[in-house]
N, C-alpha and C positions, 0 to 999 in steps of 0.2 A: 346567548346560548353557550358560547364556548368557554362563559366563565362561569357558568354552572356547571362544567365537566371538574373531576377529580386534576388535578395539575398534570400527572401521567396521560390520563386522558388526551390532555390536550398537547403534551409533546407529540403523542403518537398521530396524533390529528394534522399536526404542523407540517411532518411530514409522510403525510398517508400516501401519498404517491411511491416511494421511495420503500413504503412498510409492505404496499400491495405486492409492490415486486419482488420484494428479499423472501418473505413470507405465505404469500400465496399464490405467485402466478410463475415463480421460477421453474425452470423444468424439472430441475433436479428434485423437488419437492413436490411437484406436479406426477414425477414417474416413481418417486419413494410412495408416493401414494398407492400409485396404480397396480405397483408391484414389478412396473417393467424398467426399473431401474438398474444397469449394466454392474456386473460384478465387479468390473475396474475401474468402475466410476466409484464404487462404491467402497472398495479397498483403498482407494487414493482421497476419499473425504475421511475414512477412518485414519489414515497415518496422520493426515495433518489437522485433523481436530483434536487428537493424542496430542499433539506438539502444543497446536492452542491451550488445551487444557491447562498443559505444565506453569504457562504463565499467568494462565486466567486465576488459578492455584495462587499466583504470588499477588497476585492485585485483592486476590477474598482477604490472603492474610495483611494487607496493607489498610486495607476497609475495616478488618476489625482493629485495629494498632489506631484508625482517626476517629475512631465511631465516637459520637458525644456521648454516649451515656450503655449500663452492662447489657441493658437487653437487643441493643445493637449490634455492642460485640458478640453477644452470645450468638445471635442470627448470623454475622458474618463467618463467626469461627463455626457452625453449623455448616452452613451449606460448601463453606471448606473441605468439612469433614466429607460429608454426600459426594462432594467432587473429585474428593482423594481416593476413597475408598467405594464410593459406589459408582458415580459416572463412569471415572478411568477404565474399574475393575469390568464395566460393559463392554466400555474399546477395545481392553485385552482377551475381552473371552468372543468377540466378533475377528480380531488381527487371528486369536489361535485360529476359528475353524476357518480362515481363509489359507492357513499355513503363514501366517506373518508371525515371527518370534518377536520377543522386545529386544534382537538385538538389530532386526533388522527395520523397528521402529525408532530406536539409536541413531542405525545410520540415515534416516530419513532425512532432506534436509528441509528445511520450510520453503512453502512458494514465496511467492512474493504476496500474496495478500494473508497468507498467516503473519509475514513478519509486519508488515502495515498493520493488520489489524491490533498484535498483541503488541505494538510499538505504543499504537493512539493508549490503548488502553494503558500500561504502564507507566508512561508520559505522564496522562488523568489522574491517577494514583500518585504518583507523586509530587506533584507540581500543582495538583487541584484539591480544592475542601473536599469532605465528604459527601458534599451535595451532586459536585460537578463528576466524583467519584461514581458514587450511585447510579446518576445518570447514565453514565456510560454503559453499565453495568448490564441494566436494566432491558435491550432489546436484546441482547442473548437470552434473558432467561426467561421473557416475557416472551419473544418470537417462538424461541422452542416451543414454550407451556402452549403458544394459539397453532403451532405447524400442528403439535401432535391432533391436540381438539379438531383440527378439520382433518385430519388424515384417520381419526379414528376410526370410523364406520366407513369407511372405502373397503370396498370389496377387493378383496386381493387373490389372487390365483391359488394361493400358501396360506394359511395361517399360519404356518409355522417357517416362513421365508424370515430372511435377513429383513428385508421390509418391515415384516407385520412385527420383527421382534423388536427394533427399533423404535417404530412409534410407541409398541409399546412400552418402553422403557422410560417413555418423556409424558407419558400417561401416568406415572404414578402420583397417587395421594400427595405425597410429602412432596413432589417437584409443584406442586400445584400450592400447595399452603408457601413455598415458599416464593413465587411469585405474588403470589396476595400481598406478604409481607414486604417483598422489594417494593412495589408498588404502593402499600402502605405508607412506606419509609420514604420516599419519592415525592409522594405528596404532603407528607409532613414538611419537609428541606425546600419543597416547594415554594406553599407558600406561605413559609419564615422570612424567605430569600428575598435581598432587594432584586431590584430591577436588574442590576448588572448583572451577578449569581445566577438571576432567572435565564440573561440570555447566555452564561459559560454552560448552564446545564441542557438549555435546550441544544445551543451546538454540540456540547457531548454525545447529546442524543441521536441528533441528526445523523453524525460524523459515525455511532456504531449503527445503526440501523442502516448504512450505505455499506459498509463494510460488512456484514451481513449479508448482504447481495453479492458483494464481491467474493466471499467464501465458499458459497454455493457455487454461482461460476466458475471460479478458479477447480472446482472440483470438476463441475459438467461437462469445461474442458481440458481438464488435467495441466492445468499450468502449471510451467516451468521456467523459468530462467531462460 
């Protein structure tokens, strides 16, 4: 059964336990649903996903500088582009109507599971193939792409709340083509991969789909230092 799942597939499988709770049963994501998500829960996940972003940004451009062949790089320097200019430019226009300026996103400093997380990841990037790169990759833009899908048809107080503009933001078209394609690309590197490879990719895996949890967390209870 399990080696008739796509390779992604079965990372996400390996550790479904660990997937249920970063991506569906966390509060934080359970009340961004509902609507009843607290305004400074939700100003304290936008500064430090701002801060994530900035490096997530250098590990896209690292991905495309290993990618084996153009149409990889072009997907990588793509969704670079999306991230630069279009994810970011959602943070900045959610920080404005909170009254957050980007100077006072500047002086933000990262929690400790921002710097964990964007540490694994940078680490992967440079110390790992593109396989074990992708891997890591992979449950940020994959967990997003499945948070939005079950938060979309949740009935929210607002449609026009921080919430509802949120999900919908991770609901677009193009975020969706472009997990296909990570996913795609995942399962290609997959299974090319010997046995070793397979298990640096699946720990990559692992290792961000728990840090995943932890970012949500870190937000739900505003951690600090």
């Amino acid at each position: 059964m399990v080696d008739s799942m796509r390779y992604s597939q079965q990372l996400k499988a390996a550790c479904e336990k660990d997937w249920q709770k970063a991506h569906k049963d966390h509060p934080f994501v359970q009340a961004m649903g509902d609507g009843s998500l607290s305004l400074d829960r939700f100003s304290y996940y936008m500064r430090q996903d701002y801060l994530f972003l900035i490096d997530y940004c250098r590990v896209l451009a690292i991905a495309s500088a290993k990618s084996p062949d153009l149409e990889s790089m072009g997907r990588f320097a793509s969704l670079l582009d999306e991230t630069l200019n279009s994810e970011m430019e959602l943070h900045r226009g959610f920080c404005s109507d909170l009254g957050i300026t980007e100077a006072d996103i500047e002086a933000t400093s990262p929690s400790p599971a921002t710097v964990a997380y964007t540490s694994h990841l940078v680490r992967r990037a440079y110390d790992g193939s593109i396989a074990e790169l992708a891997a890591s990759l992979l449950p940020c833009q994959w967990g997003y792409d499945e948070v939005a899908r079950l938060l979309e048809y949740r009935e929210r107080p607002d449609p026009n709340s921080f919430h509802s503009r949120w999900v919908a933001g991770y609901c677009d078209s193009e975020y969706r083509k472009m997990t296909d394609w990570l996913r795609g690309f995942v399962d290609i590197l997959g299974d090319q991969a010997t046995v070793e490879k397979r298990q640096r990719m699946h720990d990559a895996f692992k290792a961000s789909t728990r840090y995943e949890y932890l970012f949500w967390d870190a937000a739900w209870h505003r951690e600090s230092w």
